[in-house]
C-alpha positions as a Markdown table, in Angstrom:
| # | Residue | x | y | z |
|---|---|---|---|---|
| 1 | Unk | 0.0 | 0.0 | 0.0 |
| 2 | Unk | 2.0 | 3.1 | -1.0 |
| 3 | Unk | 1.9 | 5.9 | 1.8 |
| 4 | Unk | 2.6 | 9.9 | 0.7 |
| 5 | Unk | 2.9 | 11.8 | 4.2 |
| 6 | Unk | 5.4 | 13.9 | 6.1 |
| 7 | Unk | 7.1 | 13.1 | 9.6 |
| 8 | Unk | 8.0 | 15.9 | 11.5 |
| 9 | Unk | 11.1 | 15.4 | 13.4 |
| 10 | Unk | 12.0 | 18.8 | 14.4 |
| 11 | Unk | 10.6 | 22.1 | 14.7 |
| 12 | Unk | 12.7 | 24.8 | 16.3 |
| 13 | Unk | 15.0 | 27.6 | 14.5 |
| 14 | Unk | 18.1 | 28.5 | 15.7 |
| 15 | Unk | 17.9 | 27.4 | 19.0 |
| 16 | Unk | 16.5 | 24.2 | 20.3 |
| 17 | Unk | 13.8 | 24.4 | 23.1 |
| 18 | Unk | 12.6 | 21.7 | 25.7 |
| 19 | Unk | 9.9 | 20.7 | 23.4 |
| 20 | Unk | 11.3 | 21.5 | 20.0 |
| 21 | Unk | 14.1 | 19.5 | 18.4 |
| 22 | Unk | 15.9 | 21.6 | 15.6 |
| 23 | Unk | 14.9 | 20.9 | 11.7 |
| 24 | Unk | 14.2 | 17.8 | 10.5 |
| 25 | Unk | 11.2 | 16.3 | 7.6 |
| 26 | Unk | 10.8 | 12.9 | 6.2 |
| 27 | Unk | 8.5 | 13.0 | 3.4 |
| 28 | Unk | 7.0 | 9.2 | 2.5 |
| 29 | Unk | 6.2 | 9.5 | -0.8 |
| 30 | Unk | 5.2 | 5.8 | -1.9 |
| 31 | Unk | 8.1 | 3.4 | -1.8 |
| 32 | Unk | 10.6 | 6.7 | -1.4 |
| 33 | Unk | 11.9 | 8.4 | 1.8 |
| 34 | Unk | 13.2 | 12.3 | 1.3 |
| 35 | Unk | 14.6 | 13.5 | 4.3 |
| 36 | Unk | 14.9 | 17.2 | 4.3 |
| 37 | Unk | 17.5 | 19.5 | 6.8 |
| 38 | Unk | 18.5 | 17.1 | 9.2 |
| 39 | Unk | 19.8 | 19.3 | 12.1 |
| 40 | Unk | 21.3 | 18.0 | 15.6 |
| 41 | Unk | 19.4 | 15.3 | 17.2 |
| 42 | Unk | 17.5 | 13.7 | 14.1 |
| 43 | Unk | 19.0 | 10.4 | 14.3 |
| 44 | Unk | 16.8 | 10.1 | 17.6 |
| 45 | Unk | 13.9 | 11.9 | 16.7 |
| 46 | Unk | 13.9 | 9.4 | 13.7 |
| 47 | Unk | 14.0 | 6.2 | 16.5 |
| 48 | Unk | 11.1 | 8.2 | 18.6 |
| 49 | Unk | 9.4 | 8.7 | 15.0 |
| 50 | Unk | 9.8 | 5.2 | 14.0 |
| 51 | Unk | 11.6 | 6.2 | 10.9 |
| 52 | Unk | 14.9 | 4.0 | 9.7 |
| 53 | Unk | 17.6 | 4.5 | 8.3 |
| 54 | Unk | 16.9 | 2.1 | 5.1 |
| 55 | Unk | 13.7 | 4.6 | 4.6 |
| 56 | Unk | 15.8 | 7.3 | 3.5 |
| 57 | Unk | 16.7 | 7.6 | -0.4 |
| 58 | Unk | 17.6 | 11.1 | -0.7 |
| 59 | Unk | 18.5 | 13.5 | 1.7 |
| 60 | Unk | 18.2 | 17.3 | 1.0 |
| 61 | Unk | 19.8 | 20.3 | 2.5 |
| 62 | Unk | 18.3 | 23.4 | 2.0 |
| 63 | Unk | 21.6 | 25.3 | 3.1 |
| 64 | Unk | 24.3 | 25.2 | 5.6 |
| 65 | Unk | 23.4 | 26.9 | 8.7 |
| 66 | Unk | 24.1 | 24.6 | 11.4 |
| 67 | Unk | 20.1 | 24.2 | 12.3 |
| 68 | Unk | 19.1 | 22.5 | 9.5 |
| 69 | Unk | 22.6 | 20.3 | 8.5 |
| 70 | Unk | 24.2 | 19.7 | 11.7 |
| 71 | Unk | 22.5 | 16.4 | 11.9 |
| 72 | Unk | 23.7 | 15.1 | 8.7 |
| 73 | Unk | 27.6 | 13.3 | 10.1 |
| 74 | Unk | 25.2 | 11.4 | 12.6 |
| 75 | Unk | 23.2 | 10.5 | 9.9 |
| 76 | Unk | 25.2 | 9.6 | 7.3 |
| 77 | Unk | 27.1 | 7.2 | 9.8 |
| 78 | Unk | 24.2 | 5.5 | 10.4 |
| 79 | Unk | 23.1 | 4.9 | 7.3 |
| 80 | Unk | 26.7 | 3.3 | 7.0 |
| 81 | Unk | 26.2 | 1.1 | 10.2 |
| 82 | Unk | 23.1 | -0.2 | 9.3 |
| 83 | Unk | 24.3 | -1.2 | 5.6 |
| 84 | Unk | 21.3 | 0.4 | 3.3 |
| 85 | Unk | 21.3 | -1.8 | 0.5 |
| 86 | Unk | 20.0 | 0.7 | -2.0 |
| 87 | Unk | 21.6 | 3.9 | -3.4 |
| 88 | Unk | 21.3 | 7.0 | -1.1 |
| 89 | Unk | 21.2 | 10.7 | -3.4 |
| 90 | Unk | 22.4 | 14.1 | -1.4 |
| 91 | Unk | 21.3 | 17.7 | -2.5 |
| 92 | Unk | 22.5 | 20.4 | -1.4 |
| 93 | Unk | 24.0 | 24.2 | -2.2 |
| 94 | Unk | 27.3 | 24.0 | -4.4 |
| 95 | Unk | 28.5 | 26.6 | -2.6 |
| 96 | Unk | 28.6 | 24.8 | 0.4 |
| 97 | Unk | 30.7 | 21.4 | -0.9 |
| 98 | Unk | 33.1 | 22.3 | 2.0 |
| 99 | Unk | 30.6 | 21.7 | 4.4 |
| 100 | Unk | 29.2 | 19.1 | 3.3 |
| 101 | Unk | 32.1 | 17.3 | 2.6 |
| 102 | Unk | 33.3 | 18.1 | 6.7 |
| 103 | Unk | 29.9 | 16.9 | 8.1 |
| 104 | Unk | 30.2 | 13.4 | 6.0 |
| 105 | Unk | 33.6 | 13.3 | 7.0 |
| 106 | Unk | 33.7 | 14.7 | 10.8 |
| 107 | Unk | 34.7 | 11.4 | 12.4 |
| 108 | Unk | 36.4 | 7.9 | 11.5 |
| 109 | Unk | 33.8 | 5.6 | 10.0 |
| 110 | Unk | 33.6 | 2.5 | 8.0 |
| 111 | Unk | 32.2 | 3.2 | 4.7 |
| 112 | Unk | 29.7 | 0.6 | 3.7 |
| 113 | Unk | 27.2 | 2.6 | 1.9 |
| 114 | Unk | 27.8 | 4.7 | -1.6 |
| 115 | Unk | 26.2 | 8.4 | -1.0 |
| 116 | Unk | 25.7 | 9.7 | -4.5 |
| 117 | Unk | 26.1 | 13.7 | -4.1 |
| 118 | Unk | 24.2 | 15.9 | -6.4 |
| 119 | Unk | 25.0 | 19.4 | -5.3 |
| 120 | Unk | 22.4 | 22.2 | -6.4 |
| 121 | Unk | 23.7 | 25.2 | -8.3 |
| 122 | Unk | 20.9 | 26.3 | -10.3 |
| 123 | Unk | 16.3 | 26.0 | -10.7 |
| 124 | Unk | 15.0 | 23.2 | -12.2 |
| 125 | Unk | 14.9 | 19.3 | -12.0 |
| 126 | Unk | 17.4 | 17.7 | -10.4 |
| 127 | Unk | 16.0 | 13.9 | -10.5 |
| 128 | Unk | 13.2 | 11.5 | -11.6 |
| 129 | Unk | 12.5 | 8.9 | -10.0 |
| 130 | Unk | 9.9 | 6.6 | -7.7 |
| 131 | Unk | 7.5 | 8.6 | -10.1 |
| 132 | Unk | 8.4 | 12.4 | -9.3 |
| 133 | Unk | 10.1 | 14.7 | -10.1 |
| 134 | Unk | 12.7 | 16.6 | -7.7 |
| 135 | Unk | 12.6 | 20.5 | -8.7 |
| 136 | Unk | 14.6 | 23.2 | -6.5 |
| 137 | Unk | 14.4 | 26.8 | -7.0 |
| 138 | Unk | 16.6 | 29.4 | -5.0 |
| 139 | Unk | 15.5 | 31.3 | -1.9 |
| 140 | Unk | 16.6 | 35.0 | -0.4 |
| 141 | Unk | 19.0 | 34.3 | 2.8 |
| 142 | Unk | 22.2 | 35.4 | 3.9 |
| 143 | Unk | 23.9 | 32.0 | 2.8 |
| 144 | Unk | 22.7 | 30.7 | -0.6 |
| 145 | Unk | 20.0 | 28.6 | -0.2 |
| 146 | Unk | 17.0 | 26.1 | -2.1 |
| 147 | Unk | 14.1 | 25.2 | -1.8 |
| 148 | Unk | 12.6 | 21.8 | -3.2 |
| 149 | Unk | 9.6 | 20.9 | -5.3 |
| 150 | Unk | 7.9 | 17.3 | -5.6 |
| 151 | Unk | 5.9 | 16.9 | -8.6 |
| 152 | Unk | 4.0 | 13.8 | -9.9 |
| 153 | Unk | 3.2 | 13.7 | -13.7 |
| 154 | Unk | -0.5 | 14.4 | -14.3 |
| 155 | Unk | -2.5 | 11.0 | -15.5 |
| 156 | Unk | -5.7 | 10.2 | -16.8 |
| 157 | Unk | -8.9 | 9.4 | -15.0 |
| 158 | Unk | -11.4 | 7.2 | -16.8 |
| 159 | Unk | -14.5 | 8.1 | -16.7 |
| 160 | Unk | -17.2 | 4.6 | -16.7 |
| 161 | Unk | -20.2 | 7.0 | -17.9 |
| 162 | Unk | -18.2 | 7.9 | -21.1 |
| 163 | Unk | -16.7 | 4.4 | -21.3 |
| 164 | Unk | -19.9 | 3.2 | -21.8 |
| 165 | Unk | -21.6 | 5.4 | -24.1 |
| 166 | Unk | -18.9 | 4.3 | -26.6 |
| 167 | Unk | -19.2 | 0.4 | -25.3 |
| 168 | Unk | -15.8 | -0.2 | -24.3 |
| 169 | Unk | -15.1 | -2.3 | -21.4 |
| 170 | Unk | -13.7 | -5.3 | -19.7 |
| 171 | Unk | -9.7 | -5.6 | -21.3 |
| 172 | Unk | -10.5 | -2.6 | -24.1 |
| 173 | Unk | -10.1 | -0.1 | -21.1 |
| 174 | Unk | -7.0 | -1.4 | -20.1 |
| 175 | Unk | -5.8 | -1.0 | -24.1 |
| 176 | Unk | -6.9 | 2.4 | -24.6 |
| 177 | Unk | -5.1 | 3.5 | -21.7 |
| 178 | Unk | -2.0 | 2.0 | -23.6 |
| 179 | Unk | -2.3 | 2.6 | -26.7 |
| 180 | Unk | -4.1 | 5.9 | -26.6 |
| 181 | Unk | -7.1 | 5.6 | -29.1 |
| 182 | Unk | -9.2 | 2.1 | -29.7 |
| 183 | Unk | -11.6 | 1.7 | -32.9 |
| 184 | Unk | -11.8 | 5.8 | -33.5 |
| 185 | Unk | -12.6 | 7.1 | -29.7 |
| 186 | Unk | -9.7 | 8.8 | -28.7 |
| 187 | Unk | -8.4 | 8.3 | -25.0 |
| 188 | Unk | -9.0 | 11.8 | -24.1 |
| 189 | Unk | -12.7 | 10.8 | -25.1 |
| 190 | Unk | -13.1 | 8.8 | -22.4 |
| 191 | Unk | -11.4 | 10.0 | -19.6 |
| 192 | Unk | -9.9 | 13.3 | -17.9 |
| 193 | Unk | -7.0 | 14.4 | -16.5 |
| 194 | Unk | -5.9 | 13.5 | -13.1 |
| 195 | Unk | -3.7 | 16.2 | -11.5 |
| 196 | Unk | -0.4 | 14.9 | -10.1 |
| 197 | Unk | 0.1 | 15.9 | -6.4 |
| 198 | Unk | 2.6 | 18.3 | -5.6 |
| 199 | Unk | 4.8 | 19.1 | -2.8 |
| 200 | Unk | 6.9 | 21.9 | -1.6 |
| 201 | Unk | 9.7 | 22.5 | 1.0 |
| 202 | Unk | 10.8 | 26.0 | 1.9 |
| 203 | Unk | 12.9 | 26.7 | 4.8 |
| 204 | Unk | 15.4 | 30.0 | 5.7 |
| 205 | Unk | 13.9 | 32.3 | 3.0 |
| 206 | Unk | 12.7 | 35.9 | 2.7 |
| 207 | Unk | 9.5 | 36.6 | 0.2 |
| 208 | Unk | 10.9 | 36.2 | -3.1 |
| 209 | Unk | 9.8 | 34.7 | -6.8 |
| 210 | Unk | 11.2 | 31.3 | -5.8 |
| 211 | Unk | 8.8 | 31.0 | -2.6 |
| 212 | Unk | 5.8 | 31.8 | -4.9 |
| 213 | Unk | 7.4 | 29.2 | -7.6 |
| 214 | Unk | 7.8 | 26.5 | -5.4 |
| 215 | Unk | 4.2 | 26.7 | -3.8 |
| 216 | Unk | 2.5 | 27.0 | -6.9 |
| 217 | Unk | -0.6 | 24.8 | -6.2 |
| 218 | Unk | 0.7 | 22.6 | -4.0 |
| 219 | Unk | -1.5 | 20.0 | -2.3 |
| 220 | Unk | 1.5 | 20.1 | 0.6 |
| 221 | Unk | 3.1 | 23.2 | 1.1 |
| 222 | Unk | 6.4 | 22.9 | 4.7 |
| 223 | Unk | 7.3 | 26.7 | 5.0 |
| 224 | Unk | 8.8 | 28.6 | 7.6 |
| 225 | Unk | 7.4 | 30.9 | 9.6 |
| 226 | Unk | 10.0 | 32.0 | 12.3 |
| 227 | Unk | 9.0 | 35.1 | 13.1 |
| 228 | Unk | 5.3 | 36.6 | 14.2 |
| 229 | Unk | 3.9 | 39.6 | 12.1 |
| 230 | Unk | 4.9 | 42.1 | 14.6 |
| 231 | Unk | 8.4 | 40.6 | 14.5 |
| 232 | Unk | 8.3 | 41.6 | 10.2 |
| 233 | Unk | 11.4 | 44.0 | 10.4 |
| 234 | Unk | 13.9 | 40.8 | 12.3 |
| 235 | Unk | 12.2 | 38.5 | 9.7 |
| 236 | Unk | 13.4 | 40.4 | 6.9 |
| 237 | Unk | 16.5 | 41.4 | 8.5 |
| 238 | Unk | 17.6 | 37.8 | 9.0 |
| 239 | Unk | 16.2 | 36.4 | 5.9 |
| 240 | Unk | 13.1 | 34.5 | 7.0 |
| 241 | Unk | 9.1 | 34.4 | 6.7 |
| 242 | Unk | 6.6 | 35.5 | 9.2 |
| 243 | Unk | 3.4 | 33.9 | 9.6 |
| 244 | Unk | 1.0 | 36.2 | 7.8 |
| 245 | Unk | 3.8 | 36.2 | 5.0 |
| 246 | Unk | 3.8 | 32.4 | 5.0 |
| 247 | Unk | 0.1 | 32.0 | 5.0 |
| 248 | Unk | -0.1 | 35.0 | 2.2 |
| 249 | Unk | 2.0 | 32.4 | 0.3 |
| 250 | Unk | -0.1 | 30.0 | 0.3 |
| 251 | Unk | -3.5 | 31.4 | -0.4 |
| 252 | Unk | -2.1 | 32.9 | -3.3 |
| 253 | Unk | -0.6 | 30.0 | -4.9 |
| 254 | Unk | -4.1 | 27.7 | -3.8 |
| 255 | Unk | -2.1 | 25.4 | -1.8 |
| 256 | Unk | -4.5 | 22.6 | 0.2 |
| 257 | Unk | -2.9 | 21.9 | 3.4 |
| 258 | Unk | -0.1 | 24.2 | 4.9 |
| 259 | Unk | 2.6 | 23.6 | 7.5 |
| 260 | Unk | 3.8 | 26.6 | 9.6 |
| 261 | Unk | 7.3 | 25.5 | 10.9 |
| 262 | Unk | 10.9 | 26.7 | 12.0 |
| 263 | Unk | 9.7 | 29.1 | 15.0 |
| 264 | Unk | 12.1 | 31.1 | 17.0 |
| 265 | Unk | 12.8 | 30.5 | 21.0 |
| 266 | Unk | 11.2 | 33.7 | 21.9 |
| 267 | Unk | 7.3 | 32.5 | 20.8 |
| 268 | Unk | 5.8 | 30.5 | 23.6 |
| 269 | Unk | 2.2 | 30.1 | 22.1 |
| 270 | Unk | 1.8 | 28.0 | 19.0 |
| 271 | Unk | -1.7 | 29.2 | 18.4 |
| 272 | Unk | -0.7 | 32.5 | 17.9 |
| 273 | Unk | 0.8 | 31.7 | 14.7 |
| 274 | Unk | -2.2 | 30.1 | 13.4 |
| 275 | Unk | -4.3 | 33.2 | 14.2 |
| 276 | Unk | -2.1 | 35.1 | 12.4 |
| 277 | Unk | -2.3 | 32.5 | 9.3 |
| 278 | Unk | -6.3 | 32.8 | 9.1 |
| 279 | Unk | -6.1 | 36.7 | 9.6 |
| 280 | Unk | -3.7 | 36.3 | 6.7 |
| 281 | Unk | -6.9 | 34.9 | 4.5 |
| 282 | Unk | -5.7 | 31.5 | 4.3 |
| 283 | Unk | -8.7 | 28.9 | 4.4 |
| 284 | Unk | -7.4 | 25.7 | 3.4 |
| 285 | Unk | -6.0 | 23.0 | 6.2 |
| 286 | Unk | -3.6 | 23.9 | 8.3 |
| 287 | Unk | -0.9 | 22.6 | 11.1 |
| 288 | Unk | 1.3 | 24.8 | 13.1 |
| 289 | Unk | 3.9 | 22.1 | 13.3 |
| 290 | Unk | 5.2 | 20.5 | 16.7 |
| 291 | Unk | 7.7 | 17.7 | 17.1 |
| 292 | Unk | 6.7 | 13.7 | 15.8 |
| 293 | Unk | 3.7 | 15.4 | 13.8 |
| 294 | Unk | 2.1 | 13.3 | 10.7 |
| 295 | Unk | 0.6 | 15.1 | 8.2 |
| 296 | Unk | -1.0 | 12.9 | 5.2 |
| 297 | Unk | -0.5 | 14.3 | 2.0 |
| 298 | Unk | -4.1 | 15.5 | 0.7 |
| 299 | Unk | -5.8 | 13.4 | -1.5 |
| 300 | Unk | -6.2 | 13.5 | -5.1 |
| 301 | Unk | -8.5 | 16.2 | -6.5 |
């Protein structure tokens, strides 16, 4: 039974709190495991979450402050010690190789496990696979930073009403849907199409034409929202969303379900941020993130 959801491992910004790990998101997305800014501590909040090491197939950095990659030598090393028998794919800025390469190399290991790196130096695809694409567009931060896209191809729904007007049935169904057309009906005769689902990451980021890119009618939007509206001035100042801004985003760019996440030490009430969301005009569903959250991705339209 494929699964499409996102674990929440981690939820604080710069600072951890008592009840807030720093970053860390493992999206299920059928037989596929993307594990996005492992910071500090997400080796155990992956044990508390019930999430393995042999779930992960790609692991993606959205930049190199130590909130969001400081978890990856801990990672990495376990990946190694449990022997993952299938290829594991890193993204993450170029600019920030060095880092990377001191963070998979910060202790003596035995390598057992081939980590394909794929560094991210421009928008667009980077891979297909488990069927979807991995897009990433650039944010606006003080260190170069991306944000990531996942995008199924649209398909075809059949439609039985139409499928019967023109007789076809039993193993003809399953041959017009390969071959495209069957004794002069046409496949787009008989059926509609299905949108893929779509899915967007966005950490560290001030508003800027890659935010509104990336959550471009997502059914799934993860977004930060560090700062409260009052707090707008530090936001942009430090290069991060506030939680008007981030819910602004997303009723704009008709995203289903949104994820507030990434809040700073000095907010105490969670709620707050969702207040500020709906004032914001944002309707859909909604989860101000907290620690070992699942959030189903919604379903098909």
């Amino acid at each position: 039974m494929s699964v499409r959801e996102l674990v929440v491992l981690g939820t604080a910004s710069q600072v951890p709190t008592r009840h807030r790990n720093h970053n860390g998101y493992l999206l299920r997305w059928d037989g596929e495991g993307i594990l996005f800014d492992p910071g500090e501590g997400t080796q155990r909040q992956m044990l508390r979450a019930g999430v393995a090491a042999h779930d992960l197939n790609r692991i993606c950095v959205t930049h190199f402050h130590g909130d969001h990659c400081l978890g990856l030598a801990g990672v990495i090393q376990r990946i190694n010690l449990d022997r993952v028998p299938h290829e594991i794919t890193a993204h993450y800025p170029r600019s920030g190789q060095r880092f990377f390469d001191r963070l998979r190399y910060a202790t003596a290991y035995r390598e057992t496990v081939g980590i394909t790196e794929a560094p991210v130096d421009a928008d667009g695809p980077l891979a297909r696979a488990g069927g979807y694409t991995l897009q990433a567009r650039k944010l606006s931060h003080p260190v170069e930073s991306y944000g990531y896209r996942v995008v199924e191809p649209d398909g075809r729904r059949m439609l039985p009403e139409r499928l019967a007007a023109h007789g076809i049935k039993g193993p003809d169904v399953g041959r017009i849907q390969r071959e495209g057309a069957l004794g002069g009906v046409s496949l787009e005769d008989v059926s509609e199409v299905r949108r893929g689902q779509r899915f967007a990451f966005v950490m560290d980021t001030r508003l800027c034409d890659g935010v509104y890119a990336l959550a471009e009618g997502c059914d799934l939007l993860v977004i930060e929202s560090t700062f409260l509206d009052e707090d707008e001035q530090l936001a942009v100042e430090h290069g991060h969303l506030t939680a008007g801004q981030a819910a602004r985003v997303a009723r704009d760019a008709g995203v289903r379900h949104l994820v507030l996440t990434h809040f700073s030490q000095r907010y105490t009430e969670p709620d707050e941020f969702e207040r500020q969301a709906r004032a914001a005009g944002y309707e859909g569903e909604l989860s101000v993130a907290h620690d070992l959250l699942r959030v189903p991705v919604p379903k098909r339209r």
